[in-house]
C-alpha positions in Angstrom: 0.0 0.0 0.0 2.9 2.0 -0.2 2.7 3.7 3.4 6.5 3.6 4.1 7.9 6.4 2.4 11.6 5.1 1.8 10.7 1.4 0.8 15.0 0.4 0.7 16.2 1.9 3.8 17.8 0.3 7.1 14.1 0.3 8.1 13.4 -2.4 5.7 12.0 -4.8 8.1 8.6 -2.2 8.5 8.7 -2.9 4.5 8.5 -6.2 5.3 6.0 -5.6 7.7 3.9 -3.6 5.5 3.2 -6.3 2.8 3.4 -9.3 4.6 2.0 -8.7 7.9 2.5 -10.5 10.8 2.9 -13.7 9.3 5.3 -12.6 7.1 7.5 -10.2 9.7 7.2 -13.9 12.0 9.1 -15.7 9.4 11.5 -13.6 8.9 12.1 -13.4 12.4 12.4 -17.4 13.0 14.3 -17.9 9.9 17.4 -15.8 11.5 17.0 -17.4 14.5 17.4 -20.9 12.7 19.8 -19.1 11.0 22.0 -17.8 14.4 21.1 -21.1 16.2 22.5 -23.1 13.7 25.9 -21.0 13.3 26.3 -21.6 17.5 25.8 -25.2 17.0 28.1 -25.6 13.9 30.6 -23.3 16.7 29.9 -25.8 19.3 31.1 -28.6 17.2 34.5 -26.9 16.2 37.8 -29.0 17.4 40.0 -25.9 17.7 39.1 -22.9 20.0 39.6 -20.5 17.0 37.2 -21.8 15.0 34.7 -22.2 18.1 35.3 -18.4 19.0 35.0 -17.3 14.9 31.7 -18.9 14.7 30.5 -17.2 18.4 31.0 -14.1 17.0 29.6 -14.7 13.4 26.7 -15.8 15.5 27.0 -12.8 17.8 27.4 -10.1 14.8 24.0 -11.6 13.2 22.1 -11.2 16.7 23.6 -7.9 17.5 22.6 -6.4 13.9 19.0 -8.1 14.0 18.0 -7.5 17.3 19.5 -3.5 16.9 17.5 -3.1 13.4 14.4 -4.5 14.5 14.7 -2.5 17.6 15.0 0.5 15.3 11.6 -0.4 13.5 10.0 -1.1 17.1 11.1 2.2 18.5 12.7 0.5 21.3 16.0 1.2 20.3 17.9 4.4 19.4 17.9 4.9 15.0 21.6 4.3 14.1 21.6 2.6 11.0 22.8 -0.7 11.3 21.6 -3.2 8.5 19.6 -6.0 8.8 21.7 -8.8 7.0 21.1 -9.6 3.7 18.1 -7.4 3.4 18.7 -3.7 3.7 20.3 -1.9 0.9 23.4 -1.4 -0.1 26.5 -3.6 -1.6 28.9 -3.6 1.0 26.4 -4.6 3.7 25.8 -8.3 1.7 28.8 -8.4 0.8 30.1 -8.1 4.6 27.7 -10.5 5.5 28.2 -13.1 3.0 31.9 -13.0 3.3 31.9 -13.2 7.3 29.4 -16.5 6.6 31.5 -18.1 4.3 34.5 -17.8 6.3 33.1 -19.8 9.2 31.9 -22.2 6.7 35.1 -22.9 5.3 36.4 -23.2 8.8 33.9 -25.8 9.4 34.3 -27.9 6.2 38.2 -28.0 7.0 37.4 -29.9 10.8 37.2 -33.3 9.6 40.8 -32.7 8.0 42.1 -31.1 11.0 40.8 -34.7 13.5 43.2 -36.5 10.8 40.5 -37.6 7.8 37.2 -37.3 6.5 34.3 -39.2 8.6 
């Protein structure tokens, strides 16, 4: 209905809000958790403490920009433009994002190498 003025913002999840409703600001909302739950438990499962600690704070960075963006929507915290990853606008954002991600993935594909052979 085109209420939000500035449909491409860091206020893209009241965009998302807007034309999905409810349901639709609910999924995005569980798919990051799955999303964040499932980087701590690939970090969990890590046989070197660097690799555990990376993935923490891969984890951490996701939480931190979702819960600080949709804070911003909410009004519940202060507006200082921080992202929402790998939906606001913007280059560098996704790539950021998508380059932190895939580092921790390539950590975790090189463990079964590291405990002496593939399982």
């Amino acid at each position: 209905l085109k209420f939000v003025p500035e449909q491409d913002t860091d206020f893209i999840f009241c965009t998302v809000g807007e034309e999905e409703g409810f349901v639709g600001s609910a999924g995005v909302l569980l798919m990051f958790l799955a999303l964040i739950l499932r980087l701590m438990k690939l970090a969990e499962r890590q046989p070197f403490t660097f690799g555990r600690i990376y993935g923490y704070c891969v984890a951490s960075v996701f939480l931190f920009h979702v819960f600080i963006n949709v804070g911003m929507v909410l009004g519940l915290t202060p507006v200082i433009g921080i992202p929402l990853p790998f939906f606001s606008y913007g280059g560098s954002s996704l790539w950021g994002f998508t380059i932190l991600l895939f580092i921790f993935l390539r950590i975790d594909a090189g463990r079964n190498f590291a405990q002496g052979g593939i399982r």
